[in-house]
FINUBA-312213 format. One record per residue (C-alpha): residue number from 1; residue in three letters; y, z, x. Coordinates in nm, 4 decimals, m for minus. Example, Ala and Ser with C-alpha at 12.3 -4.5 7.8 and 13.67 -1.06 7.14 Angstrom:
% residues 2
   nr  rest         y         z         x
    1   ALA   m0.4500    0.7800    1.2300
    2   SER   m0.1060    0.7140    1.3670
This chain:
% residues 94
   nr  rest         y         z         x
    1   UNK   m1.1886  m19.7696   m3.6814
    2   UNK   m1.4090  m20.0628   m3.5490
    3   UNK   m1.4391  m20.3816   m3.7271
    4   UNK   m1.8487  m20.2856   m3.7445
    5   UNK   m1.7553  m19.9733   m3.9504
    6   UNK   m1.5384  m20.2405   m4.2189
    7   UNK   m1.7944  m20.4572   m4.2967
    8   UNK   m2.1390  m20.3795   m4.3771
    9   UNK   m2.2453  m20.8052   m4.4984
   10   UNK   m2.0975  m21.0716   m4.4990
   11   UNK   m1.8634  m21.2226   m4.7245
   12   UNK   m1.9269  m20.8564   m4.9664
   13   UNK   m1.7202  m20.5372   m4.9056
   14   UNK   m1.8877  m20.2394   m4.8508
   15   UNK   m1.9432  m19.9674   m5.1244
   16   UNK   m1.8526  m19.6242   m5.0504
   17   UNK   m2.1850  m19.5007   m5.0027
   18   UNK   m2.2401  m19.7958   m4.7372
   19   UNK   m1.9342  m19.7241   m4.5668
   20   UNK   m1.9607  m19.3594   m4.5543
   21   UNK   m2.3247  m19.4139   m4.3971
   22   UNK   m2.1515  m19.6295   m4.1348
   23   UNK   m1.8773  m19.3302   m4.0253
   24   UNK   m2.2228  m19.1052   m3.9971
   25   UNK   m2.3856  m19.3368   m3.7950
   26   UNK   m2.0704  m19.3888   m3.5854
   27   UNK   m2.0210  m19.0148   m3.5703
   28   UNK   m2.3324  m18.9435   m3.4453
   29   UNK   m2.3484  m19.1789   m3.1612
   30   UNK   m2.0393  m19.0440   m3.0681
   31   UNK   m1.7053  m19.1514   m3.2351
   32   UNK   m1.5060  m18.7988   m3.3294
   33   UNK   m1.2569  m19.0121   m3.5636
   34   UNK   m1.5646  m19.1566   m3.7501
   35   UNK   m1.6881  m18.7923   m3.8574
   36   UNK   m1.3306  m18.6563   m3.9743
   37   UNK   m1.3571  m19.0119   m4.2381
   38   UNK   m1.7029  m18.8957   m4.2800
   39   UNK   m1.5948  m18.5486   m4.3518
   40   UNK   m1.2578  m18.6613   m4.5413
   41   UNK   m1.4747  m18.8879   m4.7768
   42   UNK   m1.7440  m18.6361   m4.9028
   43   UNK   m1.5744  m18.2916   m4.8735
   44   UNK   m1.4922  m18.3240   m5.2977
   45   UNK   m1.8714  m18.4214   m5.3546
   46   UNK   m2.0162  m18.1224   m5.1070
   47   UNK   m1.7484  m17.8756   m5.2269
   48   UNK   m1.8413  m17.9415   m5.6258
   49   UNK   m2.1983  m17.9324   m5.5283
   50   UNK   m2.2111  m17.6349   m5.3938
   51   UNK   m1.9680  m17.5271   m5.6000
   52   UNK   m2.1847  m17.5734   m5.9202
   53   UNK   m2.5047  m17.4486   m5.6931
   54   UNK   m2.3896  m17.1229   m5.6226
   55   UNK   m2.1465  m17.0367   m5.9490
   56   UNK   m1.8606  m16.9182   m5.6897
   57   UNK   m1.5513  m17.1175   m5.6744
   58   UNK   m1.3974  m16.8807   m5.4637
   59   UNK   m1.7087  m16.8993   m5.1713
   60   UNK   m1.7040  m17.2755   m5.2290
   61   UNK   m1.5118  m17.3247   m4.9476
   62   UNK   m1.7149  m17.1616   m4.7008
   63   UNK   m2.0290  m17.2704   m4.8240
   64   UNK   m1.8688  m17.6235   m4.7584
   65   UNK   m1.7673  m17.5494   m4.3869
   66   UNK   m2.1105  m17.4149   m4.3169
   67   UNK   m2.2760  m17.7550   m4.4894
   68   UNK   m2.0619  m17.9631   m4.2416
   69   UNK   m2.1578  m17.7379   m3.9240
   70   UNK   m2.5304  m17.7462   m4.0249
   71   UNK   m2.4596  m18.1442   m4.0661
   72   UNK   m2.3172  m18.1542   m3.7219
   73   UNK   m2.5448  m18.0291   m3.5458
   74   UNK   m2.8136  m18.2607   m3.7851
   75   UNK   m2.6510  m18.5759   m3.7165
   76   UNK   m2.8568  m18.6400   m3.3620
   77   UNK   m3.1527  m18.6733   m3.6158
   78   UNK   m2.9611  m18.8598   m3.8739
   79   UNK   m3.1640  m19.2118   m3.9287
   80   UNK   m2.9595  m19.3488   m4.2795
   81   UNK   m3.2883  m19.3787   m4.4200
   82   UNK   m3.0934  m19.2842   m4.7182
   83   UNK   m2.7459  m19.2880   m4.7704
   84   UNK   m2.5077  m19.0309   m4.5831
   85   UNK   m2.3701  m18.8828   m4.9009
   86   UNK   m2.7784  m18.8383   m4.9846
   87   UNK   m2.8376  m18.6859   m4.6480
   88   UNK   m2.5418  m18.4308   m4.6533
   89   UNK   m2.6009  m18.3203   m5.0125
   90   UNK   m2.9639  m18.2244   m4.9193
   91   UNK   m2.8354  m17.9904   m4.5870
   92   UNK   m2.5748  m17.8566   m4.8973
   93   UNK   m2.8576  m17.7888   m5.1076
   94   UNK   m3.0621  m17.5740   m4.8614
């Protein structure tokens, strides 16, 4: 992990939302390892969500895996206009 994905201001750490927007960001210019910490720090928010969504805990799991391929191939476009968490919940949502 880069020191740029650690820090997000000065002399504050970074929240999770902030630093889970920086993995995207890394992830999508590029860095593989910055989308698995991107994937391994939302995949118990996106698997609730769609979870409660749908009513099927037993197709929860799939609908997951198909929310982080439809993210994956979103990312390119992926501006942090709002925070990554935000961002991925919406793709879950649709």
């Amino acid at each position: 992990m880069t020191p740029a994905l650690l820090r997000s201001r000065p002399g504050t750490d970074p929240t999770r939302d902030e630093l889970t927007t920086q993995w995207a960001l890394a992830a999508r210019d590029g860095d593989a390892h910055a989308f698995e910490q991107f994937v391994r720090a939302t995949r118990r928010d996106v698997w609730r969500f769609v979870a409660h969504l749908s009513g099927d805990l037993h197709g929860a799991d799939d609908l997951t895996q198909e929310t982080y391929l439809r993210a994956l191939t979103a990312l390119p476009g992926f501006a942090a206009r709002s925070s990554a968490r935000t961002w991925l919940l919406a793709i879950a949502r649709r």
